[in-house]
C-alpha positions in Angstrom: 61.8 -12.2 -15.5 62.1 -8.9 -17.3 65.5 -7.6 -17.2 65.7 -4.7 -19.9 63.6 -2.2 -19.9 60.5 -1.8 -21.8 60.7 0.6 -25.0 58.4 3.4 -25.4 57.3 2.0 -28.6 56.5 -1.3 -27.1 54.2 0.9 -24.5 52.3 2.4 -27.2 52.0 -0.9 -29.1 50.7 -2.3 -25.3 48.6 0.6 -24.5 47.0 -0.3 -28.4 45.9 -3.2 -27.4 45.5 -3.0 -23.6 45.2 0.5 -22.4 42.4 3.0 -21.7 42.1 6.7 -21.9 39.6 7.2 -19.9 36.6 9.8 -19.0 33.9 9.9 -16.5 31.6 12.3 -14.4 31.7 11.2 -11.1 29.1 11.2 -8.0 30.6 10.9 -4.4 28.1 11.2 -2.0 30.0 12.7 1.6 27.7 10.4 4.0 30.2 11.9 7.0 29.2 15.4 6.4 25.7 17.4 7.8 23.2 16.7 4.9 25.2 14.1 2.9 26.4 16.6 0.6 26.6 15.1 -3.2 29.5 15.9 -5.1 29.9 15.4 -8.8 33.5 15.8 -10.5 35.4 14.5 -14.0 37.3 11.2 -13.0 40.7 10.7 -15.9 42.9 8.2 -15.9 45.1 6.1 -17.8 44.8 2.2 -16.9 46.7 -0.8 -18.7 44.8 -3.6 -17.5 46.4 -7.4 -18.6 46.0 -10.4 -16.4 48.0 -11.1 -13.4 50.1 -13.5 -15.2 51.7 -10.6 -16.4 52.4 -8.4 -13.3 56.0 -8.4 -14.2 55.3 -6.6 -16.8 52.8 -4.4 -15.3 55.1 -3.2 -12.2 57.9 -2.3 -15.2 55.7 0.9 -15.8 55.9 3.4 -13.7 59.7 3.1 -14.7 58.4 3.9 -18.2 56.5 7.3 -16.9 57.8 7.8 -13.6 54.4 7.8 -12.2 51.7 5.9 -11.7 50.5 3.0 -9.2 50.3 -0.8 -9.5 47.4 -2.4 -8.0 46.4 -6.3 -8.4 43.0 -6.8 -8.4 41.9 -10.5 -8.3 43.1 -11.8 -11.1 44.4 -9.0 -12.6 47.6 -6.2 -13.1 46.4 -3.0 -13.3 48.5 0.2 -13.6 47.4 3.6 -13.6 48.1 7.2 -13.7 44.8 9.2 -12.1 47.0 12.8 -11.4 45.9 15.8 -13.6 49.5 16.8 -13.4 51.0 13.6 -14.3 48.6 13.4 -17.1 49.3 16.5 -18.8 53.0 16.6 -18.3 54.0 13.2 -18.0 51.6 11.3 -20.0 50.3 13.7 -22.8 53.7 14.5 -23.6 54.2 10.5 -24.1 51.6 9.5 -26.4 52.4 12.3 -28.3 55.8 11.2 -29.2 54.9 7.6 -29.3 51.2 7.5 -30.2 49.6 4.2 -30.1 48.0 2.3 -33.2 45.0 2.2 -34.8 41.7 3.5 -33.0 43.5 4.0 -29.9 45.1 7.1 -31.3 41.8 8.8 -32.2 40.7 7.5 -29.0 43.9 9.7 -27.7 43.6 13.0 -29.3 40.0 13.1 -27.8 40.8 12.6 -24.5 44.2 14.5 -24.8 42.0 17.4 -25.5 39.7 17.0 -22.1 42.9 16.8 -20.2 43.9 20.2 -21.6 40.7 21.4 -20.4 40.9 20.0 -17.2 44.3 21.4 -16.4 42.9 24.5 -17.6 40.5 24.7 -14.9 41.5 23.3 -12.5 42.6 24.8 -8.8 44.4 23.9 -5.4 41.9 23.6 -2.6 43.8 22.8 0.3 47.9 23.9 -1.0 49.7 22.6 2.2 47.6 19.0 1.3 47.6 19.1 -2.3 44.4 18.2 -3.2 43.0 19.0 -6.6 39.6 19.8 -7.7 37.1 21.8 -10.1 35.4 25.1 -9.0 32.1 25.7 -10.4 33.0 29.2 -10.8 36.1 28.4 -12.6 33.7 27.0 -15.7 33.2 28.4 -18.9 30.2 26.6 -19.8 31.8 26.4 -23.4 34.6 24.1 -21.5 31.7 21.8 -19.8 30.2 21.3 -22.5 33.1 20.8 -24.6 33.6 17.4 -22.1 30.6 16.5 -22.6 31.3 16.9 -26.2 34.4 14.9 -26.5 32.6 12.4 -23.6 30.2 11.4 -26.4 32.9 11.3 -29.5 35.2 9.0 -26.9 32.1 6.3 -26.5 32.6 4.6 -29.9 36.5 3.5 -29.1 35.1 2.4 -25.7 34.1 -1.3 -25.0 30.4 -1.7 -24.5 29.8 -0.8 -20.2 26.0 -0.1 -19.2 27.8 2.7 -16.7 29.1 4.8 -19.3 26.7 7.4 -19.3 25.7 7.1 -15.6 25.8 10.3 -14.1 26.0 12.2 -18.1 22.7 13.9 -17.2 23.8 15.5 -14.1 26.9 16.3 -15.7 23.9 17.8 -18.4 22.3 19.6 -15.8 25.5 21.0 -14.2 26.7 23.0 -17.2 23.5 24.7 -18.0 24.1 26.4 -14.7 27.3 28.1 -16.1 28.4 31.2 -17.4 29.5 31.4 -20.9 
């Protein structure tokens, strides 16, 4: 049983070795709406993933941030951070104090930037729900493709997934729409 609480060093020495900074272009298809309506949108996140031998360990972080969920997937502990706002002021902040080791820091600094971006542009759809999202008219289509930039450099410190790139090429198409 963990009893003390865990130091931010040993978080970015964890993360090193466990975490991901992560970056996707999403599709959600709205099969409930008139016409099916397909959405496309950039998916972040912060994910320690360990096996669930160590959920102890796992449920000790969102002590560490404040944030964050816990979810247990069979056979595994996964914590996560998916806010834009809990990424750029919570988690940004962190990693930038205590960066984590080796590749993981370059891994970082790329993905610290597309948060930046994100935050940037993002805006409140619904206020009294506080949902988040991206306008299309809110893009600079220097931003876009600025993701899509930092996407790409991100894809060497990422472990080998066929779904990578999936919806890249819509993401392609999207930001030749833009206005610089």
């Amino acid at each position: 049983m963990i009893t003390t609480p865990l130091s931010p060093e040993f978080v970015a020495g964890l993360t090193a070795g466990e975490g991901c900074f992560d970056l996707q272009f999403h599709r959600d298809v709205r099969r409930e709406r008139k016409g099916s309506p397909v959405y496309y949108s950039w998916k972040v996140q912060f994910v320690i993933n360990l096996k669930n031998k160590d959920l102890e360990l796992i449920k000790k972080l969102p002590e560490v941030f404040g944030c964050g969920t816990v979810h247990t997937p069979i056979g595994y502990a996964r914590f996560s951070v998916q806010d834009i706002d809990n990424l750029y002021h919570i988690v940004l902040p962190f990693f930038r104090k205590y960066p984590p080791y080796g590749n993981k820091q370059k891994d970082f600094e790329l993905w610290a930037e597309t948060i930046e971006i994100l935050y940037a542009n993002k805006f409140v759809r619904k206020p009294a729900r506080g949902k988040q999202g991206f306008a299309k008219k809110a893009w600079k289509r220097t931003s876009f493709q600025r993701i899509l930039e930092l996407h790409k450099l991100m894809q060497p410190y990422k472990s080998i997934r066929p779904q990578g790139y999936k919806w890249i090429k819509e993401a392609e198409r999207f930001a030749e729409t833009l206005e610089d």
